[in-house]
LOMAR-227108 format. One line per field, with one value per residue (C-alpha): residue number from 1; residue in three letters; x negated, y negated, z. Coordinates in nm, 2 decimals, padded with zeros to 4 digits. Each point is the difference from the previous one (the first is absolute). Layout:
n = [NUM,...]
res = [ALA,...]
xx = [X,...]
yy = [Y,...]
zz = [Z,...]
This chain:
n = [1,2,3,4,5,6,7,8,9,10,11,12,13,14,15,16,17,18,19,20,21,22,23,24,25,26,27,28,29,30,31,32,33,34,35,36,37,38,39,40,41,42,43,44,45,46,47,48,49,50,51,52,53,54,55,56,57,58,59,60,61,62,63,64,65,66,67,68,69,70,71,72,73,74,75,76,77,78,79,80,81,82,83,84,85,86,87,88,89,90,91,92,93,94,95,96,97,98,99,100,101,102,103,104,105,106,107,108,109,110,111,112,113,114,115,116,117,118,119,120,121,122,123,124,125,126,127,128,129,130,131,132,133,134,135,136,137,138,139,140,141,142,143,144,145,146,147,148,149,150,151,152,153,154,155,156,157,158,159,160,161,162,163,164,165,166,167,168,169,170,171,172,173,174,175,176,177,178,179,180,181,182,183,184,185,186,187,188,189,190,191,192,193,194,195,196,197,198,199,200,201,202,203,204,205,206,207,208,209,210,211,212,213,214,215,216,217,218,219,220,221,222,223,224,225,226,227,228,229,230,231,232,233,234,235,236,237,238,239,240,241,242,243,244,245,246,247,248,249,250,251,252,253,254,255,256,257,258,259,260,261,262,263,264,265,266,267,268,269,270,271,272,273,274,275,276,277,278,279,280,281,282,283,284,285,286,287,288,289,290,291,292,293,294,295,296,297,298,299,300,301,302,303,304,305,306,307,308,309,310,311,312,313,314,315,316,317,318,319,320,321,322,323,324,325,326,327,328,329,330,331,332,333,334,335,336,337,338,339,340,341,342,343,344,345,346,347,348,349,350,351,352,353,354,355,356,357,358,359,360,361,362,363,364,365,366,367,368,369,370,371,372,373,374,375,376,377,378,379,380,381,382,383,384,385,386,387,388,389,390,391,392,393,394,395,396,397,398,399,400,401,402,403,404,405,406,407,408,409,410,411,412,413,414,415,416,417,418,419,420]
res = [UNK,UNK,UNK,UNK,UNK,UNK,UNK,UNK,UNK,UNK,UNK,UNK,UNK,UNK,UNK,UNK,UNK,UNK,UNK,UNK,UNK,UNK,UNK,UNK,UNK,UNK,UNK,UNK,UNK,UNK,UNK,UNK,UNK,UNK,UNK,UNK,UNK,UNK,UNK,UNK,UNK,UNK,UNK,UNK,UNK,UNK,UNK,UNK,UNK,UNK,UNK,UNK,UNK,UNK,UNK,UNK,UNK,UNK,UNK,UNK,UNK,UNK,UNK,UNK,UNK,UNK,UNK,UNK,UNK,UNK,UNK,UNK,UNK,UNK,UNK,UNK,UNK,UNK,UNK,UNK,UNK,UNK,UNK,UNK,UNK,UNK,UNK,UNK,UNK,UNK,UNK,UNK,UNK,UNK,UNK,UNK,UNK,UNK,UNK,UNK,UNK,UNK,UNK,UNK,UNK,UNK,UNK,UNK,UNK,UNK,UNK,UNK,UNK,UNK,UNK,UNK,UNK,UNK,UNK,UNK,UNK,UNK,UNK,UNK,UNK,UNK,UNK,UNK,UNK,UNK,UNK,UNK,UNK,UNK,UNK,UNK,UNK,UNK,UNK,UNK,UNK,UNK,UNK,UNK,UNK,UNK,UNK,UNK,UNK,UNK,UNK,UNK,UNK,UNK,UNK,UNK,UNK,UNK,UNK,UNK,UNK,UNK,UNK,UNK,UNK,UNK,UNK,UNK,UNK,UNK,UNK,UNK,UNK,UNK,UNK,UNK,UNK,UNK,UNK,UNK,UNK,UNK,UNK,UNK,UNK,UNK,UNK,UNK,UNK,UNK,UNK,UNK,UNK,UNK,UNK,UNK,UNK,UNK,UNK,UNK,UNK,UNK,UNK,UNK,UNK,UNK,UNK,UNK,UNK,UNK,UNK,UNK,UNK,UNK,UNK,UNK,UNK,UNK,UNK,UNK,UNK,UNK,UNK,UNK,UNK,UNK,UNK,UNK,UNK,UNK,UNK,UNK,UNK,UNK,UNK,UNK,UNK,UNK,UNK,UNK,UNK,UNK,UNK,UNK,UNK,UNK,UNK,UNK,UNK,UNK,UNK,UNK,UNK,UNK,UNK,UNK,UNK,UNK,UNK,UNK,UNK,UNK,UNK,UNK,UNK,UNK,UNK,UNK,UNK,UNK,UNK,UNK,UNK,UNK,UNK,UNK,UNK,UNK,UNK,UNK,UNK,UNK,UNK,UNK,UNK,UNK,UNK,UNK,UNK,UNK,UNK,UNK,UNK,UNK,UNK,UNK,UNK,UNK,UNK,UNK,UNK,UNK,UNK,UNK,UNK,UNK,UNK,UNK,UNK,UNK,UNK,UNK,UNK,UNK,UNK,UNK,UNK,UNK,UNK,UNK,UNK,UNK,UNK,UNK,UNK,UNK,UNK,UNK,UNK,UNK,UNK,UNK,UNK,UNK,UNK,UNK,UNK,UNK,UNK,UNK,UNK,UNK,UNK,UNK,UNK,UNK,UNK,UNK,UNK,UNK,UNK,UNK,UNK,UNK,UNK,UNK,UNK,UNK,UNK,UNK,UNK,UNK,UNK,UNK,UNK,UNK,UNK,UNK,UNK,UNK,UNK,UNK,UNK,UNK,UNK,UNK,UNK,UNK,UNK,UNK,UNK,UNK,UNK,UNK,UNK,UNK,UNK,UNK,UNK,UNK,UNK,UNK,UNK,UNK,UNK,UNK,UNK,UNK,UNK,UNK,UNK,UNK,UNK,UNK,UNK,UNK,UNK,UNK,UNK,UNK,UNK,UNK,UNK,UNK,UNK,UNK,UNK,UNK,UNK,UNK]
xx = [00.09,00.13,-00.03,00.01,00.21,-00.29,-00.09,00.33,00.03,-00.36,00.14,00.38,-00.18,00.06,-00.31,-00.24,-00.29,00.05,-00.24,00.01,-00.20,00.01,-00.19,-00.20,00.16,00.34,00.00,-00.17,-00.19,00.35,00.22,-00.31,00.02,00.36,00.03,-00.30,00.28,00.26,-00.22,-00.08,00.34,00.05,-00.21,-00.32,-00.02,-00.38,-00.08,-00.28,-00.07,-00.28,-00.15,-00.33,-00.23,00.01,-00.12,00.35,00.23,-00.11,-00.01,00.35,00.22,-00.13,00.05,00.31,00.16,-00.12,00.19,00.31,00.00,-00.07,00.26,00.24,-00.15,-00.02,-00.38,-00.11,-00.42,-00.21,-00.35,-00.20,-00.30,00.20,00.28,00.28,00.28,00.19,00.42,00.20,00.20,-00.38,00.00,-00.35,-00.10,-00.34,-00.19,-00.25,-00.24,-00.03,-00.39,00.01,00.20,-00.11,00.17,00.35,-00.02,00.11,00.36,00.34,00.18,00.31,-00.02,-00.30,00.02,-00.28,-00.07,-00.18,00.02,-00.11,-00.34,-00.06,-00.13,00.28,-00.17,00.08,00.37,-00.01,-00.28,00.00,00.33,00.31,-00.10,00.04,00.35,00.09,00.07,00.20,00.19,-00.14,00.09,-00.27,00.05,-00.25,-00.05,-00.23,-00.06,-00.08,-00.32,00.04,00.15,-00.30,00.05,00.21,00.23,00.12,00.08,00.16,00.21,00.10,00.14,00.19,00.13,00.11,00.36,-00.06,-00.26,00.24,-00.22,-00.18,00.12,-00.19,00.06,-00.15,00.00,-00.20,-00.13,00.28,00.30,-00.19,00.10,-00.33,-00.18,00.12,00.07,-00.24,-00.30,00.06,00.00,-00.34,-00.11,00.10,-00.14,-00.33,00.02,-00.14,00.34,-00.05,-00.10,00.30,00.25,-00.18,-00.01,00.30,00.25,-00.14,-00.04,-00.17,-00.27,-00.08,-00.34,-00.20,-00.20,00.36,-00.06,00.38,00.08,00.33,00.16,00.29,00.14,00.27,00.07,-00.15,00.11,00.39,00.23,00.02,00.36,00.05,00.03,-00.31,-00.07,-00.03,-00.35,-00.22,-00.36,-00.30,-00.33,-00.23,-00.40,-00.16,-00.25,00.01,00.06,00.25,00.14,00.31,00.25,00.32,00.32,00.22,00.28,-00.07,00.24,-00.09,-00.25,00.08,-00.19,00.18,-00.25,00.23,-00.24,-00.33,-00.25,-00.30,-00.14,-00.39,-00.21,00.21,-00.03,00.22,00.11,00.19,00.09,00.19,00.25,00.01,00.15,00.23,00.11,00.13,00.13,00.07,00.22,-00.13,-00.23,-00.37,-00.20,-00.35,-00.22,-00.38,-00.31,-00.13,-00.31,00.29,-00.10,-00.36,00.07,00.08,00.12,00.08,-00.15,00.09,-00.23,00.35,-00.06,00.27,00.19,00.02,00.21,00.21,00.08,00.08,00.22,00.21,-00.10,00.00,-00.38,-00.12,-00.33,-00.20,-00.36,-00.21,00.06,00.13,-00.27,00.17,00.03,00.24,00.25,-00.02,00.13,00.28,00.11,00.01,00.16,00.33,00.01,00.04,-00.07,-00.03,00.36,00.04,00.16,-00.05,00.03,-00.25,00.25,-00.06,00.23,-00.05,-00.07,-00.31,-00.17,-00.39,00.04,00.11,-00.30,-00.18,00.09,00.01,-00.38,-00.18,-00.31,-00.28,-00.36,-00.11,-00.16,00.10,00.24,00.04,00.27,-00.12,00.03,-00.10,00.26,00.26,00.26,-00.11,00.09,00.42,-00.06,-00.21,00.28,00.22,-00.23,-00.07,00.36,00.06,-00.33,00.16,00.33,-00.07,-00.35,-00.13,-00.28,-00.19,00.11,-00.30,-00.06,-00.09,00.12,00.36,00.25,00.23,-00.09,00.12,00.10,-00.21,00.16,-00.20,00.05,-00.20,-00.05,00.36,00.20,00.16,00.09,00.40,00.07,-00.27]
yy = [00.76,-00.09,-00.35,-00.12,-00.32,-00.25,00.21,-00.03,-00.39,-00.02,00.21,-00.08,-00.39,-00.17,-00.21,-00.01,-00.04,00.19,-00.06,00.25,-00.05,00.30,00.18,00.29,00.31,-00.14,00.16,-00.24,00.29,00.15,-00.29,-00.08,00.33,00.01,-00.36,00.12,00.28,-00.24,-00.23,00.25,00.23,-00.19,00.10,-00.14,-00.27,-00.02,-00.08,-00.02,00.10,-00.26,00.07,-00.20,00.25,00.22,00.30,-00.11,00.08,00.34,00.07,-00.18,00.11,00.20,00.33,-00.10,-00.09,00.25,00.26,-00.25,-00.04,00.38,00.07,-00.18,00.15,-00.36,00.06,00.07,-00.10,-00.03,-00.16,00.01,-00.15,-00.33,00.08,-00.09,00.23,00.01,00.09,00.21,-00.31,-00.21,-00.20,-00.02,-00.06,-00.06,-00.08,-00.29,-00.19,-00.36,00.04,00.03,-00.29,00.11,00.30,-00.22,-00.17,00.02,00.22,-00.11,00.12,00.05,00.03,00.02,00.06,-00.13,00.14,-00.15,-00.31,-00.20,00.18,-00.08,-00.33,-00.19,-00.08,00.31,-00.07,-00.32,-00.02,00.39,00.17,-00.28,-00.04,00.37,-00.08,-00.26,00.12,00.30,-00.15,00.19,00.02,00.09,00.14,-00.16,00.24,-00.02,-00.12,-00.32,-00.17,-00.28,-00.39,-00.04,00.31,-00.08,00.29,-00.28,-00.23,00.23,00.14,-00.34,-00.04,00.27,-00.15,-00.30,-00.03,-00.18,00.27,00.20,00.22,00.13,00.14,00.14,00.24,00.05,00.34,00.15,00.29,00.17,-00.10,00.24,00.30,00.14,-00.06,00.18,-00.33,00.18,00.01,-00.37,-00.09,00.22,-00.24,-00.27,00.12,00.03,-00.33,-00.35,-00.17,-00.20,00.31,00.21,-00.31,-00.02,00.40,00.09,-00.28,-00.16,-00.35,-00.30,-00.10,-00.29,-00.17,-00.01,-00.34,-00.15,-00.42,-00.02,00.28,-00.12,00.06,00.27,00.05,00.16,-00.33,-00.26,00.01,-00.10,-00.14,-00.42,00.00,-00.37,-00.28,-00.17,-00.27,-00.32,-00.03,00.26,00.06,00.11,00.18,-00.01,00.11,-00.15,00.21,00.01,00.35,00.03,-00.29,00.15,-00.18,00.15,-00.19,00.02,-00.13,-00.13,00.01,-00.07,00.28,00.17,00.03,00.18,00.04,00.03,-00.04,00.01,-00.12,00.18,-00.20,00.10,-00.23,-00.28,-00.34,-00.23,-00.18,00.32,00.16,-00.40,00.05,00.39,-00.08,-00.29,00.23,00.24,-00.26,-00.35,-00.16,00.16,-00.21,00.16,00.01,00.16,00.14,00.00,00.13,-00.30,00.05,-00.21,-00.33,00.08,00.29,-00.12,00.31,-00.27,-00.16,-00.38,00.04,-00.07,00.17,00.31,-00.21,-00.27,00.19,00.16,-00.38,-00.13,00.28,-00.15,00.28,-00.04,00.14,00.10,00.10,-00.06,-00.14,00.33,00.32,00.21,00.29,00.35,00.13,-00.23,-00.02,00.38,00.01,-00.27,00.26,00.29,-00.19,-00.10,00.37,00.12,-00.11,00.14,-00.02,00.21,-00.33,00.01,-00.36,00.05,00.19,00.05,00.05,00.33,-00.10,-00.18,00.31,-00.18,-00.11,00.26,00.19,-00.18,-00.03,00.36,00.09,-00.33,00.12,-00.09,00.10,00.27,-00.05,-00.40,-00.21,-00.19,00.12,00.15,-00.25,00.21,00.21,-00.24,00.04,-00.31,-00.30,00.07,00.04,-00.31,-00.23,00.14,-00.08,-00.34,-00.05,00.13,-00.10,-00.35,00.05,00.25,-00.03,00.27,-00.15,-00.03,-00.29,-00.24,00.12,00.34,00.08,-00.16,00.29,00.00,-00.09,-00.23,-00.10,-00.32,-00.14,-00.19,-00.40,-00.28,-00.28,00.03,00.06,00.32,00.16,00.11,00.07,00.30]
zz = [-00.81,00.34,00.14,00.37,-00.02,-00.07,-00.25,-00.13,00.04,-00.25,-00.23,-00.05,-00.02,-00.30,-00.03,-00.23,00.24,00.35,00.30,00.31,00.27,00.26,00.29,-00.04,-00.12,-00.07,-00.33,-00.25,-00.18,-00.08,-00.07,-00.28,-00.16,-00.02,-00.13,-00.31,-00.04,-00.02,-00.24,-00.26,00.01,-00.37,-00.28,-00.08,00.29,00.15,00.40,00.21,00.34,00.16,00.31,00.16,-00.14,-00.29,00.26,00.23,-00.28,-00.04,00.36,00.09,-00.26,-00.27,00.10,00.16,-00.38,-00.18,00.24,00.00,-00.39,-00.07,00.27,-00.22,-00.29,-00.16,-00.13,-00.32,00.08,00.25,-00.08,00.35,-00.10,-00.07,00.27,-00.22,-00.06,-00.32,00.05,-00.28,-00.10,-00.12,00.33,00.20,00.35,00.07,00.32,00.02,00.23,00.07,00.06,-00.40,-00.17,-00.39,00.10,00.04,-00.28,-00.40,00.07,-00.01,00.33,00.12,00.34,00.25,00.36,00.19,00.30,00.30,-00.23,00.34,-00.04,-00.41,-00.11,-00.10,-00.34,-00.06,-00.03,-00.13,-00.28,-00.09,00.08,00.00,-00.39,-00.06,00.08,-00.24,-00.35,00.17,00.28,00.24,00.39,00.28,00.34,00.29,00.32,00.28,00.39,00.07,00.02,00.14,-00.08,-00.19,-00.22,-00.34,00.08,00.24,-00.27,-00.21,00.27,00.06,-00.36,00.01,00.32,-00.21,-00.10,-00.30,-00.13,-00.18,-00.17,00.33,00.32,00.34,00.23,00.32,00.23,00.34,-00.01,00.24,-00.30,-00.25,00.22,-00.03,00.30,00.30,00.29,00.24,-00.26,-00.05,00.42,-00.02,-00.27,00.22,00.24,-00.19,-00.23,00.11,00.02,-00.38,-00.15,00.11,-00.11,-00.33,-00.10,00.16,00.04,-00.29,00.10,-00.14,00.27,00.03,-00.07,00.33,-00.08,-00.17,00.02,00.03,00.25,00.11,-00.31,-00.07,-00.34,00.16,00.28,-00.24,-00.32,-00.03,-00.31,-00.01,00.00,00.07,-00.28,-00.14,00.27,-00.05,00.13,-00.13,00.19,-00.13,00.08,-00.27,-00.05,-00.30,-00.21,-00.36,00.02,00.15,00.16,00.23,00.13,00.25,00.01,00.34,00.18,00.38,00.23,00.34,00.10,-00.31,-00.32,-00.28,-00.30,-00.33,-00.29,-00.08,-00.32,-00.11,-00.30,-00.14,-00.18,00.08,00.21,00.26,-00.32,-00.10,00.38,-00.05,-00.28,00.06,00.36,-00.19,-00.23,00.25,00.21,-00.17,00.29,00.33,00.22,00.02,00.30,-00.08,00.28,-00.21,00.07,00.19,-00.28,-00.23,00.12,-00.17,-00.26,-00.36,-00.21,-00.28,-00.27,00.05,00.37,00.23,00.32,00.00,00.30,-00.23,-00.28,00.21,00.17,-00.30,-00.11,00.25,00.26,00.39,00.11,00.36,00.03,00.27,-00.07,00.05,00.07,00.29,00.08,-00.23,00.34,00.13,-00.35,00.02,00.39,-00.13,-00.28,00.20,00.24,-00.18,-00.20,00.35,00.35,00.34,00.03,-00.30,-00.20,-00.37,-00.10,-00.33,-00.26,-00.43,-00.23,-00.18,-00.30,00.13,-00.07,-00.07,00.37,00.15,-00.18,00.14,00.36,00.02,-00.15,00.10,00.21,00.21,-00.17,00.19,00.33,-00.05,00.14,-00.37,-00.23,-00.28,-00.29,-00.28,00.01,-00.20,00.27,00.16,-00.17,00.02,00.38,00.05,-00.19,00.28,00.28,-00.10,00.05,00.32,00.15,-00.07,00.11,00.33,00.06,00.31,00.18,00.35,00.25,00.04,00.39,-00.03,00.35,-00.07,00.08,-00.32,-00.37,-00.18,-00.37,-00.15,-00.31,-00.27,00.08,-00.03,00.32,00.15,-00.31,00.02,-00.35,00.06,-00.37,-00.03]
């Protein structure tokens, strides 16, 4: 079967799991049939075809492979009530829809290709089909346009982005590359589509949330490799809950925050978030930037306020005496990701993936101004703005009228905290 050269890319790839994520009518439907092929070209080896729906299997590929398999003279039967066809050397392709998990479940498969994967739950994957895989080593193929950040097509795509994940690898590709779409069809869709939706179907972008808390965030701009030394002063941000309390390590330097680690620990307390930090980092210097909740929240059992412990750990705490309004630790964040100069002073290591999670689908409740805080993707974000709340607060002068703004520190009477 001929290939156009993304097609070629997937298919020459040498990893087990293979995510593509393309524009309409790049050639998806064909790439999936000739990767089944591929699959099942040894004897007795048994895939699956997934679509969203049981009826969009049939419609999208099932006549197609039966005149490609027949063409090749590869099949031995066809059942149609069950839309699986049987090949001459015992191997077995059958089509299957999401909408019915039992339907998934109890085989042993070699290969699946799940198509439009962005549209399927993703329990599917995980609690029915990934086990189907185990006992036979099996590899999958993930294909669809985007949905969206919030969509776990994103995630996935994002591991197979990952240069450590050596068992997955991602593709991405427009709709123009597949070379099936005449250029003037696609400027009439252009012409036609809101400006998201042609991006999305066509060029097969992420879009971004509309009601995203941190907005100013990039992936791309934001997210760089710590390439400096462990310094000797390490500062934190950290949100205590029992589950989870999150911490985010960084460097400062000047303007610049450079987060380089981060802890996620679930049913724990401040007693623990102590000696996991010291057992990271036995020599550094700690400055903690709380939840200013610390100097009344006890998470442990002898009744020691949570700024307590972390004092006599030895640690360095600033937190002011109450909070900041959200909206104002929310302007400093966005802030120092980017400003209106276009500065990025706010950058995280890649392998901080929780936080950058978060920081890319943390969201307003709709028709609110308050982030959404039953999401989960709250708690990483809010250990970050602690921190820079406290070191590069945004807020109003006191005279309204005053022409510029200007930064207010945290001090007490006329002591002015230079050590931050």
């Amino acid at each position: 079967m001929p290939l156009n050269p993304g097609q070629l890319a997937v298919g020459t790839s040498a990893a087990r799991f293979r995510v593509v994520i393309a524009g309409r009518r790049w050639g998806k439907t064909y790439l999936s049939i000739r990767e089944l092929a591929r699959a099942c070209r040894q004897p007795n080896q048994r895939a699956f075809y997934v679509a969203p729906t049981y009826r969009q299997a049939k419609q999208i590929v099932w006549d197609t492979l039966k005149w490609r398999l027949q063409d090749l003279n590869w099949c031995s039967r066809i059942n149609e009530s069950d839309l699986t066809i049987t090949l001459r050397n015992g191997s077995r392709i059958s089509l299957r829809g999401a909408d019915n998990p039992d339907s998934l479940r109890g085989v042993g498969l070699d290969f699946i290709v799940m198509d439009e994967f962005a549209m399927i739950d993703q329990k599917a994957w995980t609690e029915v089909l990934r086990p189907t895989l185990s006992d036979r080593a099996g590899g999958a193929l993930f294909i669809s346009t985007p949905m969206g950040q919030s969509n776990w097509a994103y995630d996935l795509y994002q591991r197979g982005q990952d240069p450590d994940e050596h068992t997955w690898e991602a593709f991405h590709y427009t709709t123009l590359s597949g070379g099936n779409v005449p250029a003037e069809e696609i400027e009439a869709a252009r012409r036609d589509l809101d400006a998201r939706t042609f991006r999305q179907e066509y060029e097969a972008t992420w879009e971004q949330y509309a009601n995203r808390v941190w907005y100013a965030f990039d992936r791309s701009a934001n997210v760089r490799a710590f390439e400096s030394p462990v310094p000797h002063t390490i500062y934190i941000g950290m949100d205590f809950n029992i589950d989870p309390m999150t911490m985010v390590l960084f460097s400062l330097e000047r303007e610049r925050i450079h987060v380089f680690d981060e802890i996620e620990m679930y049913s724990s307390n401040t007693q623990e978030a102590v000696a996991e930090i010291r057992s990271r980092y036995p020599t550094q210097r700690i400055v903690v930037y709380p939840d200013p909740a610390s100097r009344q929240r006890k998470t442990s059992a002898g009744g020691a306020t949570d700024l307590t412990i972390l004092q006599n750990a030895g640690f360095t705490v600033k937190a002011p005496h109450s909070h900041n309004p959200i909206r104002d630790g929310v302007n400093a964040v966005n802030s120092r990701l980017c400003n209106s100069l276009g500065e990025r002073n706010l950058l995280i290591a890649p392998g901080c993936k929780r936080l950058i999670e978060c920081l890319e689908k943390h969201t307003y409740k709709e028709g609110t101004t308050q982030p959404d805080k039953d999401s989960g993707f709250d708690h990483m974000s809010d250990a970050m703005r602690y921190a820079v709340d406290y070191l590069f607060p945004v807020t109003r002068t006191r005279d309204p009228d005053a022409a510029a703004p200007q930064r207010w520190g945290h001090s007490i009477g006329n002591f002015k905290d230079t050590t931050r």
